[in-house]
N, C-alpha and C positions, 0 to 999 in steps of 0.2 A: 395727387402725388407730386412732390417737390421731383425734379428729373436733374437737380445740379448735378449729383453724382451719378445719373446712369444714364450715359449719354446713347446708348447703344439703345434704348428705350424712350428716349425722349424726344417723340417729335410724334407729328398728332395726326388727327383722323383716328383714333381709333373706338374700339365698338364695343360696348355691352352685349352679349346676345345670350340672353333668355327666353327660350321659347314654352309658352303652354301650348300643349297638343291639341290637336282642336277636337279631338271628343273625348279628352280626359280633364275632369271635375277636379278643381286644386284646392285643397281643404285647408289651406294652410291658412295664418293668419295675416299674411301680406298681400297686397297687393300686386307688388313688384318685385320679382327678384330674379339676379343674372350675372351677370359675366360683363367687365368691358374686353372688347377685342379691338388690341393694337397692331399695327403694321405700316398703314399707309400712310402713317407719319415718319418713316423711317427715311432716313436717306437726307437728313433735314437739311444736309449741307450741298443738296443737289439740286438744283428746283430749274424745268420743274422738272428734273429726275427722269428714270426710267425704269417701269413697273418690271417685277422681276428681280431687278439690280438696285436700285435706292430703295424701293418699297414694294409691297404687299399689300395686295387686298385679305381681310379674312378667309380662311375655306369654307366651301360649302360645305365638304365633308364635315370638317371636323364639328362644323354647328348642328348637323343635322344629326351626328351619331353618339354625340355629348348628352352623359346620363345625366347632366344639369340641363340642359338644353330641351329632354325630352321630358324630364317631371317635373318642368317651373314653368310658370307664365314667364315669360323670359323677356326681359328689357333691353333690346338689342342699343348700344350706347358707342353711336358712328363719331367720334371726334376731331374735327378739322384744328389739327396743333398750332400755335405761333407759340413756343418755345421763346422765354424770355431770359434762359439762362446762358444767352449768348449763341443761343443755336438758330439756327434757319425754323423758318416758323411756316408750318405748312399751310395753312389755310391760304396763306398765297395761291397754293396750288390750284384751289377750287377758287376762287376770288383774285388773281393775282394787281400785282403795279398798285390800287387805291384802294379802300373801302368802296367805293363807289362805282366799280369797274365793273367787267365781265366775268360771267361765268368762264372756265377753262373747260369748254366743253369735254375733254379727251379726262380727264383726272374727272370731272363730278361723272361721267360715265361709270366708273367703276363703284362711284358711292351708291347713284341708281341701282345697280345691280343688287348689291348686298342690300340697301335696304327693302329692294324688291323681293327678294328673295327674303328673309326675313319675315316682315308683314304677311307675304303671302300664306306661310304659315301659321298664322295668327298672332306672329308672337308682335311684341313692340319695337320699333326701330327709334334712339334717340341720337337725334342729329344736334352732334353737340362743337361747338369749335372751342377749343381747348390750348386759347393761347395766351390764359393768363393776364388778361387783357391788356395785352398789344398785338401791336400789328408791326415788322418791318421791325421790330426788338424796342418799339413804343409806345409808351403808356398810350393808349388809345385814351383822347380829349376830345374825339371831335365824335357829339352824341349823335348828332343829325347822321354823322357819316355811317356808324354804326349802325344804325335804325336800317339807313340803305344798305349795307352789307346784308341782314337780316332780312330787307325787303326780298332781295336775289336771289337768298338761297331758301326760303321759305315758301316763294310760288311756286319749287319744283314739286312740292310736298305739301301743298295745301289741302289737296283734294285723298290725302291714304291718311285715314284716320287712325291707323296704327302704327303713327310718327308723332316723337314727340320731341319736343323742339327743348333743348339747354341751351340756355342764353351764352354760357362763356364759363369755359373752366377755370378755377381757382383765380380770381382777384386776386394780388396783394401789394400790400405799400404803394397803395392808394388812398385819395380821399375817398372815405367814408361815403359822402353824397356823391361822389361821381358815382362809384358802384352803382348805385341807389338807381341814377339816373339813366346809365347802360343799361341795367336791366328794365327799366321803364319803356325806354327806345324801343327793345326787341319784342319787348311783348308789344306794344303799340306798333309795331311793323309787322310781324306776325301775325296778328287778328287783321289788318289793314288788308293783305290780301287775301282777305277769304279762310285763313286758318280758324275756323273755329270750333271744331269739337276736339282737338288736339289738345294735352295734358304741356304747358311750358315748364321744366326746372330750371328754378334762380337761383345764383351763388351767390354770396356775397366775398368780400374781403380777407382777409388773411386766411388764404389759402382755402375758405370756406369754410374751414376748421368748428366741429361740433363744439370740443371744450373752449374754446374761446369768442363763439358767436354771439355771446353778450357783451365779456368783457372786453373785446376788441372794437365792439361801439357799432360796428356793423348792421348789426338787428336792429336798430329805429328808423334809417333808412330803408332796409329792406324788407321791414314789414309795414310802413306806406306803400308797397307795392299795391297796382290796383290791375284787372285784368275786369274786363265788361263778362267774361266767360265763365267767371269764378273755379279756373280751373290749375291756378298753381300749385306747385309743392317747389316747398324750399329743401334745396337738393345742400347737404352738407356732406362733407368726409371726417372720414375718422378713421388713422394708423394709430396703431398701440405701442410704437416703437418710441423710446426716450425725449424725444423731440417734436413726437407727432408725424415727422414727415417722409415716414414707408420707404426708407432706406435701409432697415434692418431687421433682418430674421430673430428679432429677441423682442418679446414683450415685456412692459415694465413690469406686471403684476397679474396673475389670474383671476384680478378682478377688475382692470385699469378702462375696461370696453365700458362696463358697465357706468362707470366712476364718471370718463369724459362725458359720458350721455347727458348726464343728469340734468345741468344748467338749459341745455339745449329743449331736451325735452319738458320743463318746466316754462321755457318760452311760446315755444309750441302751443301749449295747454293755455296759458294765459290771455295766448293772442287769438286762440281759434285757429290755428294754422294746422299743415297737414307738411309734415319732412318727407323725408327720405336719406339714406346714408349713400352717397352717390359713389364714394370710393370707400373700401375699406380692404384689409388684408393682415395677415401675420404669420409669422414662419411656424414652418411642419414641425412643431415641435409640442410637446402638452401643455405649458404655460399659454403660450400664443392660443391655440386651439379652445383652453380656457378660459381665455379672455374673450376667444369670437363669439364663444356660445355665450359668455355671460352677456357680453353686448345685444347679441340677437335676444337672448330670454328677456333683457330690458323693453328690449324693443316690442316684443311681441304681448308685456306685460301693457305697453302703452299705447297697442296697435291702433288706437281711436286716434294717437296723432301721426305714428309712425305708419309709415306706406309700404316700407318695403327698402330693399338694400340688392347692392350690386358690389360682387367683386373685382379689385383690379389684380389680374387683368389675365387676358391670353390672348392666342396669336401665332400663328404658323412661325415666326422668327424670335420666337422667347428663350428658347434652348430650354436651358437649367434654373431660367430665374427664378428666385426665392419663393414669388407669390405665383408660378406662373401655373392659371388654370388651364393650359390645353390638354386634349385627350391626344393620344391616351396613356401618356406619361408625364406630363406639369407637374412639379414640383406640390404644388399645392392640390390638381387634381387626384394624385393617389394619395400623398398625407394630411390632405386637410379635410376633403371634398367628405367623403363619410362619417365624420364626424357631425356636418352640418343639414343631414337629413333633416332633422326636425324642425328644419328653420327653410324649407322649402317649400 
């Protein structure tokens, strides 16, 4: 999701969390699917903040008592933000001063926790930093440095195979090959320390965006991707709102989910690769609703490439937001969330 206009939203750390029960059998036809949970990106203008008052961790409660949370293998999706739309970029927090610095031991404690908790569960924790790729409100150029950021925060989590590491949320207005080569860095820092039966999701460039993953030139770099592990999935999003960029409760068309997949999932097919839709959302309304399910029934029509999907987002501090899944009143949790049983 684009965060220009919803500042109150836009700053990072935040989480996916989908949970499969661990003696309940999930028949559905994804692999993946969940919730991101925001908060601990909040405060982005504070750094580094204090928990409470700038930011939030996710609840235990509300993940634990979430009737998504309890009938999905759940994709918990932790995002350390750098906010590049002129805001404070949280990942500092967990990394602060260089790429190449220290842990913040007091701020990754609380990421320990939710992800511990999580996993414990069986479900998936994805430890994702979600800053657009910068750091300090700057194109991140320095690959080597990245690779080390990645080294850092990746031995914390080497060893809980129910972590799955995203390289970097949403790229954009960048070169093409630098993406390319970011995401090269983290997987090759990632497996470096001993990560290896862990699932990585790669973004690419403009915004990672499903309908435009070709035409924005993206996909030849990003599918030279190479992992010794052969165990990527290329993590795309996809809003259905006029622009693409999940700023608005109106979808173009009851069938526009469907529509944007197409090219994507035809890349997919061609190249042997395995997706995933890493963000998607649309407002409580029939249209929207009809366009998630059309997208999902695409998806689950082409489930040999598609993996599975996660919505954004929820989060103890969402209020009223348009897409917001927390229980047990989110906007989207009472008028979207039942609609999408079948796609669970």
């Amino acid at each position: 999701m684009r965060f220009v206009d919803l500042l109150v939203v836009a700053t990072t750390l935040s989480g996916a969390v989908a949970v499969p029960a661990k003696t309940r059998k999930r028949d559905g036809a994804f692999q993946f699917t969940g919730v991101s949970e925001s908060g601990a990106e909040f405060g982005n203008m504070a750094l580094p903040g204090q928990l409470g008052k700038d930011y939030i961790w996710p609840d235990h409660n509300a993940i634990s008592v979430s009737e998504l949370l309890q009938r999905v293998r759940f994709a918990a999706n932790f995002r350390e933000d750098f906010d590049p739309e002129g805001l404070q970029y949280l990942p500092e927090r967990i990394v602060p001063d260089k790429l190449t610095g220290s842990v913040n031991e007091t701020y990754a404690a609380g990421l320990d926790d939710i992800v511990k908790f999580i996993t414990d569960q069986g479900a998936y924790a994805v430890v994702d930093p979600h800053n657009f790729g910068r750091y300090y409100n700057n194109i991140i150029t320095d690959v080597a440095g990245f690779g080390s950021w990645w080294t850092t925060v990746a031995k914390r989590y080497a060893t809980n195979e129910k972590v799955i590491f995203d390289t970097n949320n949403e790229f954009h207005d960048e070169e093409n090959d630098l993406v390319a080569n970011l995401n090269q860095a983290a997987i090759d820092a990632i497996r470096g320390v001993g990560a290896t039966s862990q699932y990585i999701f790669v973004e690419g460039n403009s915004w990672s965006g499903a309908w435009h993953w070709v035409s924005s030139g993206t996909a030849e770099g990003m599918g030279k991707l190479t992992d010794p592990q052969d165990k990527i999935v290329y993590e795309m999003h996809q809003y259905l709102d006029s622009d693409g960029s999940g700023t608005s409760p109106n979808c173009v068309s009851a069938t526009i989910g469907r529509e944007r997949l197409a090219d994507a999932t035809a890349w997919l097919k061609a190249n042997n690769k395995k997706g995933l839709i890493g963000e998607t959302a649309g407002g409580a309304n029939s249209q929207c609703i009809q366009a998630v399910q059309g997208m999902l029934s695409h998806m689950q029509e082409n489930s040999d490439v598609w993996t599975g999907w996660l919505w954004w987002g929820a989060g103890p501090w969402w209020a009223d937001y348009m897409y917001g899944m927390e229980p047990p009143s989110g906007t989207a949790y009472t008028g979207v969330l039942p609609s999408l049983t079948d796609f669970i």
